[in-house]
C-alpha positions as CSV (number, residue, x, y, z in Angstrom):
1,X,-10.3,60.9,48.6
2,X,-7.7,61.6,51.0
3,X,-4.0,60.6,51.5
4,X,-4.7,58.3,54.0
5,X,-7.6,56.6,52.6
6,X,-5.5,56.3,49.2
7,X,-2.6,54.4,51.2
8,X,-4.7,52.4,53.0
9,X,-5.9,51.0,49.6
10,X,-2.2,50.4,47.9
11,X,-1.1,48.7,50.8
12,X,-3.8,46.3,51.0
13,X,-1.9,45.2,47.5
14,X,1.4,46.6,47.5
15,X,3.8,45.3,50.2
16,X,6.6,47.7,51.6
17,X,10.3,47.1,51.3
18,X,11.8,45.4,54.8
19,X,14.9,46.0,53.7
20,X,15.0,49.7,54.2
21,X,13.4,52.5,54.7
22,X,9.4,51.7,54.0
23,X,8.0,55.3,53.2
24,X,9.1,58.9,52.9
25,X,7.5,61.9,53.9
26,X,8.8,65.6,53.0
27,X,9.8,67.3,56.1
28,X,8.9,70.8,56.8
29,X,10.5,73.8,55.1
30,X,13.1,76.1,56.8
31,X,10.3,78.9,56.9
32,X,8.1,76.5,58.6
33,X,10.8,75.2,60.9
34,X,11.1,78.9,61.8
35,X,8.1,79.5,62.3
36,X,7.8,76.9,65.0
37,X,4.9,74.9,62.8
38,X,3.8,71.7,64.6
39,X,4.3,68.3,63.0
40,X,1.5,67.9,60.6
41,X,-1.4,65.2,62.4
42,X,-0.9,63.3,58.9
43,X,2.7,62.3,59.7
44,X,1.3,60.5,62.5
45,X,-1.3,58.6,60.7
46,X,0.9,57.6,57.7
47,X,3.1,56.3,60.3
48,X,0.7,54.3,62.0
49,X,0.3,52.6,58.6
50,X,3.6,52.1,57.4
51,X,5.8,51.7,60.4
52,X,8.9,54.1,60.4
53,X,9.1,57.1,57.5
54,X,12.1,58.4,56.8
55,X,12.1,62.5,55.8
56,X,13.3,64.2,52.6
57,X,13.9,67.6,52.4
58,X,11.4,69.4,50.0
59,X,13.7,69.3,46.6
60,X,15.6,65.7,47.6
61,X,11.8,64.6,48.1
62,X,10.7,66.5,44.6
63,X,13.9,64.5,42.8
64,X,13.0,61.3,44.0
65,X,9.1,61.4,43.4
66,X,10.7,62.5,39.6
67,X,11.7,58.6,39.6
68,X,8.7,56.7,40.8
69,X,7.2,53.9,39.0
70,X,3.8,55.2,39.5
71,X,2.6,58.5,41.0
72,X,-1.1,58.6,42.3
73,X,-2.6,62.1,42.9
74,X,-5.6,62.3,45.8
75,X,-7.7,65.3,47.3
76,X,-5.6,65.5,50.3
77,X,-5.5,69.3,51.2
78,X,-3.5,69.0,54.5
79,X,-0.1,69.9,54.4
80,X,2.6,67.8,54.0
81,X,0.4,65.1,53.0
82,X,2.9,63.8,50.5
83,X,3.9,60.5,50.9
84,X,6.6,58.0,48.8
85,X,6.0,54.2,49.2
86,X,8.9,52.0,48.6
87,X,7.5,48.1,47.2
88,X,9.0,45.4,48.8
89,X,9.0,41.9,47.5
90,X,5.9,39.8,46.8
91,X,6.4,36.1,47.2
């Protein structure tokens, strides 16, 4: 199942914080910077679903998916497909 799909399906249940910033995505390497590598189509969908993302650098994005509640591995094989939710509160 892919990233998308996945999200789709925990947001349907899990409301995002409004507080802050909603969802993270990592943002492209220095190499790929470099290499002039086009925003991943992804980005654009997992934006369309959870308003604005905010982007982590590869190992700030690595440290803070070390301290998620819950971590839910998909088939996604596009890059950068990586994505951190942030709950928000259910009333």
């Amino acid at each position: 199942m892919d990233g998308v799909r996945v999200a789709q399906a925990v947001l349907s249940v899990f409301p995002l914080d409004t507080y802050s910033q909603p969802a993270f995505i990592m943002d492209l390497t220095v190499g790929d910077k470099a290499k002039a590598m086009p925003e991943p189509v992804i980005w654009s969908e997992y934006e369309k679903l959870c308003g604005s993302l905010g982007k982590l650098e590869r190992f700030a994005f690595y440290e803070r998916s070390k301290k998620a509640y819950c971590v839910v591995q998909t088939g996604e094989e596009r890059l950068y497909g990586n994505l951190i939710l942030v709950k928000g509160v259910v009333l």
